[in-house]
C-alpha positions as CSV (number, residue, x, y, z in Angstrom):
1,X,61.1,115.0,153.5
2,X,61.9,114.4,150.2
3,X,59.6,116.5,147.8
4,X,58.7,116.2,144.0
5,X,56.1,118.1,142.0
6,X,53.1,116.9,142.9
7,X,49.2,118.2,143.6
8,X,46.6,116.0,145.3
9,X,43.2,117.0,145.3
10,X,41.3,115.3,148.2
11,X,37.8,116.4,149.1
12,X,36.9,114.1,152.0
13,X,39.1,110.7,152.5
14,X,37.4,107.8,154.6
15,X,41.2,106.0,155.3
16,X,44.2,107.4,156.0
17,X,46.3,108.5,153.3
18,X,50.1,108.6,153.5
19,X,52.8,109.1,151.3
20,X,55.6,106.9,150.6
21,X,58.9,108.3,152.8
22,X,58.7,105.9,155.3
23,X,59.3,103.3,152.9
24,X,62.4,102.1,151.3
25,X,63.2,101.9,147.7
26,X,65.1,99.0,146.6
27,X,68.7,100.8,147.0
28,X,67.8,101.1,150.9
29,X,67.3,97.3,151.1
30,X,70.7,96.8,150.5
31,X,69.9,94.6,146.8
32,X,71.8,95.7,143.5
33,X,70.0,95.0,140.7
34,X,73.0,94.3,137.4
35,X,76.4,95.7,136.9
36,X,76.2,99.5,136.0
37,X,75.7,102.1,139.1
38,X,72.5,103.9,139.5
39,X,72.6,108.1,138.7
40,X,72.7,110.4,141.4
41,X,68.9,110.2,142.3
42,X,68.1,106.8,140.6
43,X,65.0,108.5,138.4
44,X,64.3,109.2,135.0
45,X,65.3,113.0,136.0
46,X,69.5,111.8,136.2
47,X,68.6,112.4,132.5
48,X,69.7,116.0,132.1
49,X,66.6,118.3,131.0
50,X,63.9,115.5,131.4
51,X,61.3,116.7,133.9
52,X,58.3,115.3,135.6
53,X,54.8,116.1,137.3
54,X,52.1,114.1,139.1
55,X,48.7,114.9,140.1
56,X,47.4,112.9,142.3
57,X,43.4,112.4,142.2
58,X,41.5,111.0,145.8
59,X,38.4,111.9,146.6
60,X,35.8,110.4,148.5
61,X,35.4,106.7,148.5
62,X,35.9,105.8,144.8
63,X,37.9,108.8,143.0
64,X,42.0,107.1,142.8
65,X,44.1,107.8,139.7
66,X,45.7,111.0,138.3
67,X,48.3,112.2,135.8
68,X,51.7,111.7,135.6
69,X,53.4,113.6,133.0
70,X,57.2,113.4,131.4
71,X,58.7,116.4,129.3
72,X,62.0,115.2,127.5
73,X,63.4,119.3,128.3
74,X,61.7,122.8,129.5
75,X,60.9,123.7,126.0
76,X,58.4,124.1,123.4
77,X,58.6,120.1,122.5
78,X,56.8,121.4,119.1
79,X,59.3,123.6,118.5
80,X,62.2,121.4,119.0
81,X,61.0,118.0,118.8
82,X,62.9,114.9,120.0
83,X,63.5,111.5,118.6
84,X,62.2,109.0,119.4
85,X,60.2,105.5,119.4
86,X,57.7,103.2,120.4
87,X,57.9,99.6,121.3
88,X,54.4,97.4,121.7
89,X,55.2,94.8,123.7
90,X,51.1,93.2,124.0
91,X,48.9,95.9,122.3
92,X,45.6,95.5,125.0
93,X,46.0,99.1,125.6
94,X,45.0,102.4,124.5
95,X,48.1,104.4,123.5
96,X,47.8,107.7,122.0
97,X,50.0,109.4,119.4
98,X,51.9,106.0,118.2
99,X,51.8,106.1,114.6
100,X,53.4,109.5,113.8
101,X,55.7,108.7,116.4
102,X,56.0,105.3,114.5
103,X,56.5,107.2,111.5
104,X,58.6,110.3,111.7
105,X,60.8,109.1,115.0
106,X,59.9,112.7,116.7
107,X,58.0,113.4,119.8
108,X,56.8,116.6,119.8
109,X,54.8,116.9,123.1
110,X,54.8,115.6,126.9
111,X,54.5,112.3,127.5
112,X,51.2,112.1,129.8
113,X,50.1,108.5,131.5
114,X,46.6,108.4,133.3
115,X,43.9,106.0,133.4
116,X,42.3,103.7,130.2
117,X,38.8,105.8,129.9
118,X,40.9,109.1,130.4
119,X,43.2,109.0,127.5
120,X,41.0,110.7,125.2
121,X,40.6,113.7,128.0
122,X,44.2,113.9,128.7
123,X,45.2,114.2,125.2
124,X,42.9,117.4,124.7
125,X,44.3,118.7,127.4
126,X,48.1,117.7,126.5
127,X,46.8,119.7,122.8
128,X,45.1,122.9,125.3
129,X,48.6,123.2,126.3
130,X,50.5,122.6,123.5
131,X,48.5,125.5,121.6
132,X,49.1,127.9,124.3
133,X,52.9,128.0,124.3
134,X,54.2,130.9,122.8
135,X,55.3,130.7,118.8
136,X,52.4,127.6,118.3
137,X,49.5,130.2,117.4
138,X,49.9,128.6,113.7
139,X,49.9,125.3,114.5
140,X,47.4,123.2,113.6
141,X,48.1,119.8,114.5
142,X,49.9,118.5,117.2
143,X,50.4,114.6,118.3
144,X,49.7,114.3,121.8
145,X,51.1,110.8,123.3
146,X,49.4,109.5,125.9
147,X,49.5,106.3,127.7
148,X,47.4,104.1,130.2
149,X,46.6,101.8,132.7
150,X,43.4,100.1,133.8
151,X,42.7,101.7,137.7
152,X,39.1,100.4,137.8
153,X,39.9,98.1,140.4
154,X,40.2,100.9,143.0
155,X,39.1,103.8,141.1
156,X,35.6,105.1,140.0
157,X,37.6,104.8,136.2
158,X,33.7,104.7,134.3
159,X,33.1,108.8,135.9
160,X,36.2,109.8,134.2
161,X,37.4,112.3,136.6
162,X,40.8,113.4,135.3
163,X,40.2,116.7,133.4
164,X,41.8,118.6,130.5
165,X,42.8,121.1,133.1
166,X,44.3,118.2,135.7
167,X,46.4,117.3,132.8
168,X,48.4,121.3,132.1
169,X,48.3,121.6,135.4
170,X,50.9,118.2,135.7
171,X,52.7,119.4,132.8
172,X,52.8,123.0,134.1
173,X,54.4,121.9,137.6
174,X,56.9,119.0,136.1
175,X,60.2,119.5,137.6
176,X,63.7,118.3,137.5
177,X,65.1,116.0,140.8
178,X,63.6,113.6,143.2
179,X,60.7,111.7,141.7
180,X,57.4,110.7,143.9
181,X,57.2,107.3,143.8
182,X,54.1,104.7,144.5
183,X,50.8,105.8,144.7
184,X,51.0,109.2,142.9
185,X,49.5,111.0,139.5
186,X,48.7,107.8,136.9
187,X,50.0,105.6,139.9
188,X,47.3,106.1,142.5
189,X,45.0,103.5,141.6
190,X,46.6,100.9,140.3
191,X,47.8,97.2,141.3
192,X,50.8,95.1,140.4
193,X,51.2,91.1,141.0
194,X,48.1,91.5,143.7
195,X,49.7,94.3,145.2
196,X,49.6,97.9,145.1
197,X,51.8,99.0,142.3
198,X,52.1,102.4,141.1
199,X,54.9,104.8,139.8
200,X,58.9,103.8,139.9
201,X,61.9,105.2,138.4
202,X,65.1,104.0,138.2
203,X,68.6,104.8,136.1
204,X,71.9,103.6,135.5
205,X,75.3,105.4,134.0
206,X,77.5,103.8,131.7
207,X,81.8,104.4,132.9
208,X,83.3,106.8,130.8
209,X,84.9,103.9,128.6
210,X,81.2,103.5,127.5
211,X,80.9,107.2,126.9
212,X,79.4,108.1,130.6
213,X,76.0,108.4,129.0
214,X,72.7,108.1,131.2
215,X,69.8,106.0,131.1
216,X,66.6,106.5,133.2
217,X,63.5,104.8,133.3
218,X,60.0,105.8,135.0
219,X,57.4,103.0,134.9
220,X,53.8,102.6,136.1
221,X,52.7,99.2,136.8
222,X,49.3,97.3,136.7
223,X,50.3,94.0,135.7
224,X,49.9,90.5,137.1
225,X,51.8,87.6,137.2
226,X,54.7,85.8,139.9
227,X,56.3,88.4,141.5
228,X,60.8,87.6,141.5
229,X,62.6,90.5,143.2
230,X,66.1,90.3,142.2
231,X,66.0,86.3,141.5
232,X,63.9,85.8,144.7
233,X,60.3,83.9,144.5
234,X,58.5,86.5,146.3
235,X,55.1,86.2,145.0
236,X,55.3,82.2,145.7
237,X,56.5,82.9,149.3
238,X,53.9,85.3,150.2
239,X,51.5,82.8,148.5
240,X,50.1,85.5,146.2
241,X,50.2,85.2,142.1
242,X,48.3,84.7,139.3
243,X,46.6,81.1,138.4
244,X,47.3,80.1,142.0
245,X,44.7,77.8,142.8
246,X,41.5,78.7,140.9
247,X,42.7,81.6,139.2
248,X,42.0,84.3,142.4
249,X,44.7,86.3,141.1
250,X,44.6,87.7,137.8
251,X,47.8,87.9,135.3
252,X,45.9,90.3,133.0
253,X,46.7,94.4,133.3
254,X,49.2,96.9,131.5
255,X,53.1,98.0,132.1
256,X,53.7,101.9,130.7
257,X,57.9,102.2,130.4
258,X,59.1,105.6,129.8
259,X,62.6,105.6,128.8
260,X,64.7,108.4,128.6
261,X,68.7,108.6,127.3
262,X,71.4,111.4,126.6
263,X,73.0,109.4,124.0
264,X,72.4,111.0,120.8
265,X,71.1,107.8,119.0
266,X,68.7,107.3,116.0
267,X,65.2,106.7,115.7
268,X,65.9,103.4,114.6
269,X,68.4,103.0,117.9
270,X,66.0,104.0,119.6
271,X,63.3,101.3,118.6
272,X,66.0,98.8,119.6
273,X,66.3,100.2,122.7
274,X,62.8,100.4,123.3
275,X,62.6,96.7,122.3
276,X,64.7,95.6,125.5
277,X,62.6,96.5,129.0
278,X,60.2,94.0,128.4
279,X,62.9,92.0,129.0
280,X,62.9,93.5,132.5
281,X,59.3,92.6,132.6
282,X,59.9,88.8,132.2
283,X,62.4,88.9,135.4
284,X,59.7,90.9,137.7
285,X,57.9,87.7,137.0
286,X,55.3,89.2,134.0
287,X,54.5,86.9,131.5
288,X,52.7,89.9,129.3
289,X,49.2,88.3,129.3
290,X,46.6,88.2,127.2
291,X,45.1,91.8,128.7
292,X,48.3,93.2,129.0
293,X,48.8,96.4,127.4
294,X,52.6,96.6,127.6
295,X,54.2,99.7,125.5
296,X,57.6,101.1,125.9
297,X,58.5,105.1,124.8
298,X,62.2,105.8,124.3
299,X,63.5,109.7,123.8
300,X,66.8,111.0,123.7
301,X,67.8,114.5,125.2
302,X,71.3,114.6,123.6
303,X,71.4,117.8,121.4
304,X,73.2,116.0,118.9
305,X,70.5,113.6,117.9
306,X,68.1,115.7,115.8
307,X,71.3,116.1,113.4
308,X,72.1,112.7,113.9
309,X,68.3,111.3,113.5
310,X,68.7,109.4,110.3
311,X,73.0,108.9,110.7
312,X,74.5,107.0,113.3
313,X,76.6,108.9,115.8
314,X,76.6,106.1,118.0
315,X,77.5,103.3,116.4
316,X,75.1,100.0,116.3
317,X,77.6,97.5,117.5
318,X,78.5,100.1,120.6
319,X,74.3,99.6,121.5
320,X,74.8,96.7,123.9
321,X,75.0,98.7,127.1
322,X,72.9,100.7,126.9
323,X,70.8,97.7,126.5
324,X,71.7,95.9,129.6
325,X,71.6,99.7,131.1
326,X,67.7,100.1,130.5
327,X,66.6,96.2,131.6
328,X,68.6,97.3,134.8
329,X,67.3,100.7,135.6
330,X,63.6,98.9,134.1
331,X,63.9,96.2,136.7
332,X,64.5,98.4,139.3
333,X,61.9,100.8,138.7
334,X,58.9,98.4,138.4
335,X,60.3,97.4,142.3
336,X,60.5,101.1,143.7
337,X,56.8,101.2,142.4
338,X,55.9,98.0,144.5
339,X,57.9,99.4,147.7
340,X,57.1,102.9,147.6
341,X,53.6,102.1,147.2
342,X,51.3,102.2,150.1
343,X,48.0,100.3,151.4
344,X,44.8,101.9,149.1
345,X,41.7,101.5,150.1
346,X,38.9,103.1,147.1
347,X,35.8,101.7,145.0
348,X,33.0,99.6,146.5
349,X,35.5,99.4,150.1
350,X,38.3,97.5,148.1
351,X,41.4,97.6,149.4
352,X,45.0,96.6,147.6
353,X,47.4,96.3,150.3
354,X,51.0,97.0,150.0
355,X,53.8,94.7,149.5
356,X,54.6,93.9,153.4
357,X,58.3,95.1,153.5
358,X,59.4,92.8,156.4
359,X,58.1,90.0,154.7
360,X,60.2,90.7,151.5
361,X,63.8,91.4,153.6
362,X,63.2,87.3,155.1
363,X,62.6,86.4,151.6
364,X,65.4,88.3,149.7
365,X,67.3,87.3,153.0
366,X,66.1,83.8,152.4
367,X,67.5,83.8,148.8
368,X,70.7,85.6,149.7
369,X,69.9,88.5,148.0
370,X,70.8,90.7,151.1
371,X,73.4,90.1,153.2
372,X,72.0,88.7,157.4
Protein backbone atom coordinates (compact mmCIF):
# COMPACT_ATOMS: atom_id res chain seq x y z
CA UNK A 1 0.00 0.00 0.00
CA UNK A 2 1.10 3.03 -1.24
CA UNK A 3 1.44 5.65 1.65
CA UNK A 4 1.66 9.53 1.76
CA UNK A 5 1.56 11.91 4.69
CA UNK A 6 -1.62 11.88 5.81
CA UNK A 7 -3.74 12.10 9.35
CA UNK A 8 -7.48 11.43 9.62
CA UNK A 9 -9.24 12.12 12.54
CA UNK A 10 -12.42 10.04 12.76
CA UNK A 11 -14.48 9.95 15.91
CA UNK A 12 -17.44 7.61 15.02
CA UNK A 13 -18.23 7.03 11.05
CA UNK A 14 -21.88 5.79 10.14
CA UNK A 15 -20.45 4.33 6.39
CA UNK A 16 -17.61 2.78 5.47
CA UNK A 17 -14.66 4.67 4.75
CA UNK A 18 -12.02 3.49 2.40
CA UNK A 19 -9.15 4.85 0.79
CA UNK A 20 -8.38 5.09 -2.74
CA UNK A 21 -5.75 1.95 -3.65
CA UNK A 22 -8.00 -0.07 -5.14
CA UNK A 23 -8.72 2.37 -7.66
CA UNK A 24 -6.87 3.25 -10.72
CA UNK A 25 -5.39 6.54 -11.66
CA UNK A 26 -5.61 7.40 -15.19
CA UNK A 27 -1.97 5.94 -16.15
CA UNK A 28 -3.45 2.34 -15.04
CA UNK A 29 -6.34 2.77 -17.55
CA UNK A 30 -4.04 2.56 -20.16
CA UNK A 31 -5.04 6.57 -21.60
CA UNK A 32 -2.12 9.13 -22.34
CA UNK A 33 -3.13 12.32 -21.92
CA UNK A 34 -0.54 14.79 -24.64
CA UNK A 35 2.94 14.23 -25.82
CA UNK A 36 5.43 14.72 -22.90
CA UNK A 37 5.92 11.58 -20.38
CA UNK A 38 4.74 11.76 -16.95
CA UNK A 39 7.81 12.08 -13.86
CA UNK A 40 8.59 9.11 -11.99
CA UNK A 41 5.52 9.32 -9.56
CA UNK A 42 3.18 11.51 -11.72
CA UNK A 43 2.66 14.21 -8.56
CA UNK A 44 3.53 17.60 -7.90
CA UNK A 45 6.48 15.89 -5.61
CA UNK A 46 8.57 14.82 -9.23
CA UNK A 47 9.36 18.51 -8.54
CA UNK A 48 12.54 18.15 -6.49
CA UNK A 49 12.13 19.76 -2.86
CA UNK A 50 8.30 20.34 -3.17
CA UNK A 51 6.56 18.49 -0.37
CA UNK A 52 2.99 17.83 0.67
CA UNK A 53 0.60 16.94 3.70
CA UNK A 54 -3.09 16.12 4.05
CA UNK A 55 -5.30 15.99 7.02
CA UNK A 56 -8.13 14.40 6.50
CA UNK A 57 -11.21 15.61 8.71
CA UNK A 58 -14.51 12.76 9.23
CA UNK A 59 -16.34 12.75 11.97
CA UNK A 60 -19.61 11.74 12.68
CA UNK A 61 -22.40 12.27 10.13
CA UNK A 62 -21.54 15.76 8.87
CA UNK A 63 -17.74 16.68 9.62
CA UNK A 64 -15.85 15.98 5.71
CA UNK A 65 -13.08 18.37 4.64
CA UNK A 66 -9.50 18.98 5.83
CA UNK A 67 -6.18 20.53 4.81
CA UNK A 68 -4.02 19.93 2.21
CA UNK A 69 -0.82 21.74 2.36
CA UNK A 70 2.17 22.36 -0.36
CA UNK A 71 5.75 23.60 0.74
CA UNK A 72 7.80 24.66 -2.46
CA UNK A 73 11.20 23.02 -0.19
CA UNK A 74 11.92 21.93 3.62
CA UNK A 75 12.87 25.34 4.56
CA UNK A 76 12.06 28.43 6.19
CA UNK A 77 9.88 29.76 3.00
CA UNK A 78 10.32 33.35 4.94
CA UNK A 79 13.72 33.02 4.86
CA UNK A 80 14.23 32.02 1.37
CA UNK A 81 11.20 32.91 -0.37
CA UNK A 82 10.25 31.70 -3.85
CA UNK A 83 8.85 33.20 -7.01
CA UNK A 84 6.09 33.14 -7.91
CA UNK A 85 2.40 34.01 -9.27
CA UNK A 86 -1.17 33.95 -9.25
CA UNK A 87 -3.56 33.53 -12.04
CA UNK A 88 -7.62 34.23 -11.45
CA UNK A 89 -9.24 32.41 -13.77
CA UNK A 90 -13.26 33.33 -12.24
CA UNK A 91 -12.68 35.22 -8.91
CA UNK A 92 -15.97 33.53 -6.86
CA UNK A 93 -13.54 32.44 -4.31
CA UNK A 94 -11.87 33.39 -1.30
CA UNK A 95 -8.04 33.25 -1.83
CA UNK A 96 -5.77 34.44 0.69
CA UNK A 97 -2.33 36.21 0.31
CA UNK A 98 -2.88 37.22 -3.63
CA UNK A 99 -1.93 40.71 -3.67
CA UNK A 100 1.62 40.63 -2.31
CA UNK A 101 2.07 37.63 -4.19
CA UNK A 102 0.59 39.82 -7.08
CA UNK A 103 3.01 42.35 -6.19
CA UNK A 104 6.41 41.27 -5.24
CA UNK A 105 6.37 37.65 -7.31
CA UNK A 106 7.59 35.88 -3.87
CA UNK A 107 5.83 33.24 -1.81
CA UNK A 108 7.08 33.22 1.32
CA UNK A 109 4.95 30.49 3.16
CA UNK A 110 3.05 27.01 2.47
CA UNK A 111 0.57 26.86 0.23
CA UNK A 112 -2.53 25.56 2.39
CA UNK A 113 -6.13 24.59 0.49
CA UNK A 114 -9.13 23.76 2.89
CA UNK A 115 -12.63 24.71 2.88
CA UNK A 116 -14.42 28.43 1.87
CA UNK A 117 -15.50 29.39 5.77
CA UNK A 118 -11.95 27.99 6.92
CA UNK A 119 -9.66 30.20 5.12
CA UNK A 120 -9.51 32.73 7.70
CA UNK A 121 -8.65 29.80 10.40
CA UNK A 122 -6.13 28.18 8.26
CA UNK A 123 -4.24 31.29 7.51
CA UNK A 124 -3.68 31.90 11.39
CA UNK A 125 -2.61 28.81 11.68
CA UNK A 126 -0.26 28.86 8.32
CA UNK A 127 1.09 32.47 10.46
CA UNK A 128 1.26 30.17 14.13
CA UNK A 129 3.68 28.26 12.16
CA UNK A 130 5.38 30.54 10.30
CA UNK A 131 6.34 32.52 13.63
CA UNK A 132 7.62 29.49 15.19
CA UNK A 133 10.39 28.51 12.87
CA UNK A 134 13.61 29.31 14.10
CA UNK A 135 15.32 32.88 12.85
CA UNK A 136 11.43 34.42 12.38
CA UNK A 137 11.31 35.75 16.17
CA UNK A 138 11.49 39.37 14.38
CA UNK A 139 9.11 39.00 11.96
CA UNK A 140 6.31 40.77 11.97
CA UNK A 141 4.29 40.10 8.99
CA UNK A 142 4.02 37.19 7.03
CA UNK A 143 1.63 36.51 3.88
CA UNK A 144 -0.03 33.39 4.44
CA UNK A 145 -1.73 31.96 0.92
CA UNK A 146 -4.50 30.05 1.35
CA UNK A 147 -6.92 28.69 -1.00
CA UNK A 148 -10.56 27.13 -1.10
CA UNK A 149 -13.27 25.11 -2.16
CA UNK A 150 -16.97 25.10 -1.22
CA UNK A 151 -17.43 21.39 0.73
CA UNK A 152 -20.92 22.39 2.15
CA UNK A 153 -22.53 19.90 0.06
CA UNK A 154 -21.22 16.98 2.22
CA UNK A 155 -19.57 18.75 4.97
CA UNK A 156 -20.92 20.54 8.14
CA UNK A 157 -18.71 23.70 6.29
CA UNK A 158 -21.03 26.51 8.65
CA UNK A 159 -19.24 24.68 12.25
CA UNK A 160 -15.93 25.38 10.80
CA UNK A 161 -14.14 22.50 12.07
CA UNK A 162 -10.62 22.77 10.66
CA UNK A 163 -8.43 24.34 13.36
CA UNK A 164 -5.21 26.55 13.48
CA UNK A 165 -3.62 23.41 14.88
CA UNK A 166 -5.10 20.94 11.96
CA UNK A 167 -3.45 23.30 9.72
CA UNK A 168 0.78 23.00 11.40
CA UNK A 169 0.00 19.80 11.95
CA UNK A 170 -0.43 19.24 7.70
CA UNK A 171 2.42 21.45 7.22
CA UNK A 172 4.46 19.80 9.91
CA UNK A 173 3.97 16.11 8.31
CA UNK A 174 4.28 17.24 4.39
CA UNK A 175 6.56 14.89 2.81
CA UNK A 176 8.26 14.27 -0.45
CA UNK A 177 6.92 10.99 -2.83
CA UNK A 178 3.70 9.40 -3.45
CA UNK A 179 0.80 11.77 -3.14
CA UNK A 180 -2.79 10.56 -1.59
CA UNK A 181 -5.17 11.17 -3.99
CA UNK A 182 -9.19 11.56 -3.87
CA UNK A 183 -10.92 12.12 -0.85
CA UNK A 184 -8.05 13.40 1.43
CA UNK A 185 -7.13 16.81 3.47
CA UNK A 186 -8.98 19.84 1.38
CA UNK A 187 -10.32 16.98 -0.90
CA UNK A 188 -12.59 15.05 1.43
CA UNK A 189 -15.70 16.81 0.95
CA UNK A 190 -15.87 17.92 -2.19
CA UNK A 191 -17.71 17.16 -5.64
CA UNK A 192 -16.69 17.47 -9.24
CA UNK A 193 -19.18 17.32 -12.51
CA UNK A 194 -21.84 15.40 -9.95
CA UNK A 195 -19.24 13.25 -8.84
CA UNK A 196 -17.00 12.99 -6.07
CA UNK A 197 -13.95 14.98 -6.82
CA UNK A 198 -11.21 15.65 -4.62
CA UNK A 199 -7.32 15.92 -4.67
CA UNK A 200 -5.09 14.91 -8.05
CA UNK A 201 -1.66 15.42 -9.06
CA UNK A 202 -0.10 14.88 -12.08
CA UNK A 203 3.44 15.93 -13.97
CA UNK A 204 5.26 15.85 -17.06
CA UNK A 205 9.14 16.19 -18.04
CA UNK A 206 10.34 18.02 -20.84
CA UNK A 207 13.48 15.74 -23.05
CA UNK A 208 16.65 17.03 -22.49
CA UNK A 209 16.49 19.09 -25.88
CA UNK A 210 13.92 21.17 -23.86
CA UNK A 211 16.23 21.38 -20.91
CA UNK A 212 14.76 18.12 -18.94
CA UNK A 213 13.02 20.47 -16.61
CA UNK A 214 9.85 19.21 -14.48
CA UNK A 215 6.39 20.27 -14.18
CA UNK A 216 3.93 19.01 -11.55
CA UNK A 217 0.55 19.93 -10.82
CA UNK A 218 -1.74 19.08 -7.73
CA UNK A 219 -5.38 20.20 -8.08
CA UNK A 220 -8.56 19.99 -5.91
CA UNK A 221 -11.73 20.01 -7.74
CA UNK A 222 -15.30 21.19 -6.93
CA UNK A 223 -16.53 22.24 -10.16
CA UNK A 224 -19.44 21.48 -12.44
CA UNK A 225 -19.96 21.15 -15.85
CA UNK A 226 -19.80 18.09 -18.90
CA UNK A 227 -17.39 15.79 -17.85
CA UNK A 228 -14.67 14.81 -21.33
CA UNK A 229 -11.99 12.39 -20.26
CA UNK A 230 -9.34 12.45 -22.73
CA UNK A 231 -11.80 13.60 -25.71
CA UNK A 232 -14.51 11.16 -24.48
CA UNK A 233 -18.22 12.47 -23.60
CA UNK A 234 -18.32 10.83 -20.36
CA UNK A 235 -20.53 13.05 -18.45
CA UNK A 236 -23.26 12.74 -21.53
CA UNK A 237 -22.92 8.94 -21.54
CA UNK A 238 -23.44 8.47 -17.89
CA UNK A 239 -26.33 10.97 -18.34
CA UNK A 240 -24.94 13.22 -15.56
CA UNK A 241 -24.02 17.16 -16.22
CA UNK A 242 -24.90 20.44 -15.57
CA UNK A 243 -28.17 22.13 -17.27
CA UNK A 244 -29.33 18.65 -18.16
CA UNK A 245 -32.89 18.74 -18.19
CA UNK A 246 -34.08 21.27 -15.55
CA UNK A 247 -30.85 22.30 -14.34
CA UNK A 248 -30.49 19.11 -11.49
CA UNK A 249 -26.87 19.41 -11.89
CA UNK A 250 -25.21 22.48 -11.04
CA UNK A 251 -22.12 23.99 -13.19
CA UNK A 252 -21.27 26.43 -10.34
CA UNK A 253 -18.20 25.44 -7.72
CA UNK A 254 -14.29 26.25 -7.57
CA UNK A 255 -10.95 24.51 -9.22
CA UNK A 256 -7.62 25.25 -6.82
CA UNK A 257 -4.38 24.44 -9.40
CA UNK A 258 -1.15 24.29 -7.67
CA UNK A 259 1.70 24.34 -10.01
CA UNK A 260 5.01 23.72 -9.26
CA UNK A 261 8.37 23.96 -11.82
CA UNK A 262 12.29 23.58 -11.57
CA UNK A 263 12.83 25.84 -14.34
CA UNK A 264 14.29 28.95 -12.95
CA UNK A 265 11.78 31.41 -14.70
CA UNK A 266 10.57 34.87 -13.73
CA UNK A 267 7.69 36.15 -11.94
CA UNK A 268 6.41 37.42 -14.97
CA UNK A 269 7.07 33.65 -16.65
CA UNK A 270 5.53 32.50 -14.17
CA UNK A 271 2.13 34.45 -14.52
CA UNK A 272 2.15 33.15 -18.11
CA UNK A 273 2.43 29.92 -16.92
CA UNK A 274 -0.11 30.23 -14.48
CA UNK A 275 -2.34 31.69 -17.23
CA UNK A 276 -2.44 28.16 -19.22
CA UNK A 277 -4.29 25.26 -16.82
CA UNK A 278 -7.48 26.75 -17.25
CA UNK A 279 -6.99 25.69 -20.45
CA UNK A 280 -6.92 22.15 -19.03
CA UNK A 281 -10.13 23.11 -17.34
CA UNK A 282 -12.03 23.80 -20.62
CA UNK A 283 -11.09 20.04 -21.89
CA UNK A 284 -12.30 18.36 -18.54
CA UNK A 285 -15.44 19.81 -19.80
CA UNK A 286 -15.56 23.19 -17.22
CA UNK A 287 -16.99 26.11 -18.61
CA UNK A 288 -15.74 28.29 -15.33
CA UNK A 289 -19.20 29.40 -14.24
CA UNK A 290 -20.56 32.08 -12.86
CA UNK A 291 -19.72 30.54 -8.98
CA UNK A 292 -16.66 29.26 -10.03
CA UNK A 293 -13.73 30.27 -8.04
CA UNK A 294 -11.01 29.14 -10.37
CA UNK A 295 -7.24 30.42 -9.29
CA UNK A 296 -4.00 28.95 -10.36
CA UNK A 297 -0.47 29.28 -8.04
CA UNK A 298 2.76 28.80 -9.96
CA UNK A 299 6.27 28.51 -7.95
CA UNK A 300 9.47 27.60 -9.07
CA UNK A 301 12.10 25.49 -6.98
CA UNK A 302 15.07 26.11 -9.29
CA UNK A 303 17.82 27.76 -7.19
CA UNK A 304 18.58 30.01 -9.91
CA UNK A 305 15.37 31.93 -10.03
CA UNK A 306 15.64 34.23 -7.03
CA UNK A 307 18.77 35.70 -8.96
CA UNK A 308 17.03 35.43 -12.07
CA UNK A 309 13.55 36.91 -10.66
CA UNK A 310 13.39 40.15 -12.59
CA UNK A 311 16.13 38.69 -15.74
CA UNK A 312 15.25 36.11 -18.00
CA UNK A 313 17.29 32.95 -17.73
CA UNK A 314 14.87 31.16 -19.64
CA UNK A 315 14.11 32.82 -22.48
CA UNK A 316 10.30 33.84 -23.40
CA UNK A 317 10.18 32.33 -26.79
CA UNK A 318 11.62 28.85 -25.20
CA UNK A 319 8.13 29.11 -22.76
CA UNK A 320 5.92 27.02 -25.05
CA UNK A 321 6.51 23.68 -23.47
CA UNK A 322 6.32 24.19 -20.57
CA UNK A 323 3.06 25.43 -21.50
CA UNK A 324 1.71 22.41 -23.18
CA UNK A 325 3.66 20.55 -20.13
CA UNK A 326 1.30 22.09 -17.39
CA UNK A 327 -2.31 21.78 -19.51
CA UNK A 328 -1.03 18.03 -19.69
CA UNK A 329 -0.01 17.28 -16.19
CA UNK A 330 -3.34 19.78 -15.27
CA UNK A 331 -5.67 17.56 -17.32
CA UNK A 332 -4.49 14.64 -15.88
CA UNK A 333 -4.58 15.64 -12.40
CA UNK A 334 -8.21 16.98 -12.28
CA UNK A 335 -8.94 12.95 -13.58
CA UNK A 336 -6.78 11.13 -10.79
CA UNK A 337 -8.97 13.34 -8.44
CA UNK A 338 -12.24 11.95 -10.14
CA UNK A 339 -10.83 8.17 -10.10
CA UNK A 340 -9.04 8.01 -6.95
CA UNK A 341 -12.00 9.39 -5.30
CA UNK A 342 -14.33 7.22 -3.47
CA UNK A 343 -18.28 7.08 -2.64
CA UNK A 344 -18.89 9.90 0.40
CA UNK A 345 -21.64 9.74 2.28
CA UNK A 346 -21.82 13.17 5.06
CA UNK A 347 -24.35 16.13 5.83
CA UNK A 348 -28.08 15.66 6.20
CA UNK A 349 -27.45 11.55 4.72
CA UNK A 350 -26.11 12.95 1.23
CA UNK A 351 -24.23 10.97 -0.57
CA UNK A 352 -21.80 11.92 -3.84
CA UNK A 353 -20.95 8.70 -5.40
CA UNK A 354 -17.87 8.02 -7.20
CA UNK A 355 -17.21 8.04 -10.80
CA UNK A 356 -18.24 4.17 -11.60
CA UNK A 357 -14.82 3.04 -13.15
CA UNK A 358 -16.31 0.23 -15.42
CA UNK A 359 -18.63 2.52 -16.75
CA UNK A 360 -15.77 4.92 -17.88
CA UNK A 361 -13.36 1.99 -19.52
CA UNK A 362 -16.86 1.15 -22.11
CA UNK A 363 -16.87 4.75 -22.64
CA UNK A 364 -13.11 5.60 -23.19
CA UNK A 365 -13.39 2.10 -24.93
CA UNK A 366 -16.29 3.43 -26.87
CA UNK A 367 -14.34 6.52 -28.04
CA UNK A 368 -11.08 4.67 -28.67
CA UNK A 369 -9.33 6.09 -26.09
CA UNK A 370 -8.15 2.69 -24.80
CA UNK A 371 -7.26 0.02 -26.79
CA UNK A 372 -10.22 -3.47 -26.58
Amino acid sequence: MIRSALCIAVLSLPVAFSFAQDRPRLQDLGVDIGIFKRGRLNAITDVTGVRVGHVTLIRDDSVRTGITAILPHDGNLFQVKVPAAIFVGNGFGKLIGYTQVEELGLIETPIVLTNTLSVWDAANGVVDYMLSLPGNENVRSINPIVGETNDGFLNDIRGRHVTRSDVVSAIRQAKPGPVEEGCVGAGTGTVCFGWKGGIGTSSRILPGALGGFTVGVLVQTNYGGVLEIAGAPVGKELGRYAFKEALDQSANGSCMIIVAINAPLTAAQLQRLARRPVLALGKTGSAMNHGSGDYVIAFSTSPASEQSRHQSVVLDDQLSPFFQAVIEATEEAIYNSLLRATDMKGRAGKTVEALPIDRVKEILKKFGKIKM
